[in-house]
C-alpha positions as CSV (number, residue, x, y, z in Angstrom):
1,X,4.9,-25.2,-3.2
2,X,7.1,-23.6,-5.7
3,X,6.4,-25.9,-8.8
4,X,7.0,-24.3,-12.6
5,X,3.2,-24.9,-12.1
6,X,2.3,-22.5,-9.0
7,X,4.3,-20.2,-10.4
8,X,4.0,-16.3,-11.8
9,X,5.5,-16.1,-15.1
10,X,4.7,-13.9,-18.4
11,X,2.9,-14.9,-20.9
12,X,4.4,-13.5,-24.3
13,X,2.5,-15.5,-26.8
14,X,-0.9,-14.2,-25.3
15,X,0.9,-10.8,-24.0
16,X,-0.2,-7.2,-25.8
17,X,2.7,-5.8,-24.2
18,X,5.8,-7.7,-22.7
19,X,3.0,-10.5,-21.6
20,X,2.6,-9.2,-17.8
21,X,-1.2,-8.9,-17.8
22,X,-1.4,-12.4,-19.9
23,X,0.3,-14.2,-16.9
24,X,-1.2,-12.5,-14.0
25,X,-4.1,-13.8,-15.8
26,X,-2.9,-17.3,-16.1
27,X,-1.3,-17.3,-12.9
28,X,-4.9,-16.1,-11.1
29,X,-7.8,-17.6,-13.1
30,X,-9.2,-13.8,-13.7
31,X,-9.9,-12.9,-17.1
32,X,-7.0,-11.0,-19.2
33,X,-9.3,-8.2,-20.1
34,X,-9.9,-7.5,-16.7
35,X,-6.4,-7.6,-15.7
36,X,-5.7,-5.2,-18.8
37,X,-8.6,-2.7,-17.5
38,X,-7.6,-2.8,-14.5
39,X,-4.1,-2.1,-15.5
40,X,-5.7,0.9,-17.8
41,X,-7.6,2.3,-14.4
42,X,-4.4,2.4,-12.7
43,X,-2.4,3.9,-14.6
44,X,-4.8,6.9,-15.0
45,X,-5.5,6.5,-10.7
46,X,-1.9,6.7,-10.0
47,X,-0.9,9.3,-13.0
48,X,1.2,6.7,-14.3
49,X,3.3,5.9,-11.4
50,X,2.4,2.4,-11.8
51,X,3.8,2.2,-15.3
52,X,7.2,1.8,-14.0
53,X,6.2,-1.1,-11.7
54,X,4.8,-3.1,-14.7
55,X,8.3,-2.8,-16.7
56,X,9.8,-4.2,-13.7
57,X,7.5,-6.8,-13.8
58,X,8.3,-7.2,-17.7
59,X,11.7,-7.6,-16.8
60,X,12.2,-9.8,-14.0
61,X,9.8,-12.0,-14.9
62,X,10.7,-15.3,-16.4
63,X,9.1,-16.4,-19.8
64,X,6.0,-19.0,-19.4
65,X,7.8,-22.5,-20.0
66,X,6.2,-24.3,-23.3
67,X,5.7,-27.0,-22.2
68,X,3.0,-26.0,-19.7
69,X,-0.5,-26.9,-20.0
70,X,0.1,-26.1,-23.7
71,X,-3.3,-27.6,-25.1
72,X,-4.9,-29.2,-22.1
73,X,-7.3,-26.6,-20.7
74,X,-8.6,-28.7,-18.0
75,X,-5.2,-29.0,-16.8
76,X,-4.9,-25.0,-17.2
77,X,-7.7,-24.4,-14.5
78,X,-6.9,-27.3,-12.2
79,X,-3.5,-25.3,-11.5
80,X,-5.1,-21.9,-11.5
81,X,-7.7,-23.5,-8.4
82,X,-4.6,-24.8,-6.7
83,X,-2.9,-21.6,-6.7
84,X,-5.6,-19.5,-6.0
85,X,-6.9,-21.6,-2.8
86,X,-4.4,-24.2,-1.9
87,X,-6.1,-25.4,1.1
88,X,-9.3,-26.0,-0.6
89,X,-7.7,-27.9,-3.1
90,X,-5.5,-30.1,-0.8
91,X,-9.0,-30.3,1.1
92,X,-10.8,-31.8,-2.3
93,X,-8.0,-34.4,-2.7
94,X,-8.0,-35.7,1.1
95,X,-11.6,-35.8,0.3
96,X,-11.1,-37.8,-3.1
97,X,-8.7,-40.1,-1.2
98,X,-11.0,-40.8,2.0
99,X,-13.9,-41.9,-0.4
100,X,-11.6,-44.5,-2.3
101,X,-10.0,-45.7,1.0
102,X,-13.6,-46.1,1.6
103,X,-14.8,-47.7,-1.1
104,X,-11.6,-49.9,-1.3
105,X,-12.7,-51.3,1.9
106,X,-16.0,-52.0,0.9
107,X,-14.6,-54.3,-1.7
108,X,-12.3,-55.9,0.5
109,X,-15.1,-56.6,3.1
110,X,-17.2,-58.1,0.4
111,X,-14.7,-60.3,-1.2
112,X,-13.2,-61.1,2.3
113,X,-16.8,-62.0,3.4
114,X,-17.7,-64.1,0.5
115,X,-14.6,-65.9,0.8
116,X,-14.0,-67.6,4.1
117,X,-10.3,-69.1,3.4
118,X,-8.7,-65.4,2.2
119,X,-10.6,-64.2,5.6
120,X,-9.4,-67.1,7.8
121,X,-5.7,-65.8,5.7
122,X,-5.9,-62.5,6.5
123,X,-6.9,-63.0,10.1
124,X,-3.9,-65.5,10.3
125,X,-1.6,-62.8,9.6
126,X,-2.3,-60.1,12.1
């Protein structure tokens, strides 16, 4: 499940600095100001330690493609739920899918039923 979509990149055009908090934002659904604070917090917790970790992220990380979700919010926060709980969202669409096999065969039963030649048909070929 390693899509462009599912996966961590940096966000420059929303990015204060080198984009890292923008796209761990992006990637995770949370807020960029609480990623930033948090960031903030840390580096005064760990005496700056961390500082050389987020460079390293600002390095490796690959630039957010353009042509992902660039207007389409919706879109945005369906990807977010899939990558924060993956089974929850395969879940939902087995879910989706199970209630139109259902309703499918509703529609089959009452056309089949209201038309005794396509039953007499479809019993003829199984």
């Amino acid at each position: 499940m390693n899509t462009p979509r599912t996966t961590l990149y940096k966000d420059e055009q929303n990015g204060k600095l080198m984009g890292v908090c923008a796209g761990l934002a992006d990637y995770t659904g949370i807020e960029v100001l609480w990623w930033r604070l948090g960031a903030l917090f840390s580096i005064w917790l760990t005496g700056g330690l961390i500082l050389p970790a987020y460079f390293i992220m600002g390095m490796l990380l690959n630039k957010k493609p353009s042509h992902l979700y660039t207007s389409d919010v919706k879109e945005q926060k369906y990807w977010q739920s899939v990558r924060a709980n993956p089974n929850r969202t395969a879940r939902e669409i087995r879910g989706k899918l199970r209630e139109i096999d259902r309703r499918l065969a509703n529609v089959e039963e009452h056309y089949v039923s209201s038309n005794p030649r396509l039953d007499a048909e479809i019993e003829r070929l199984r």
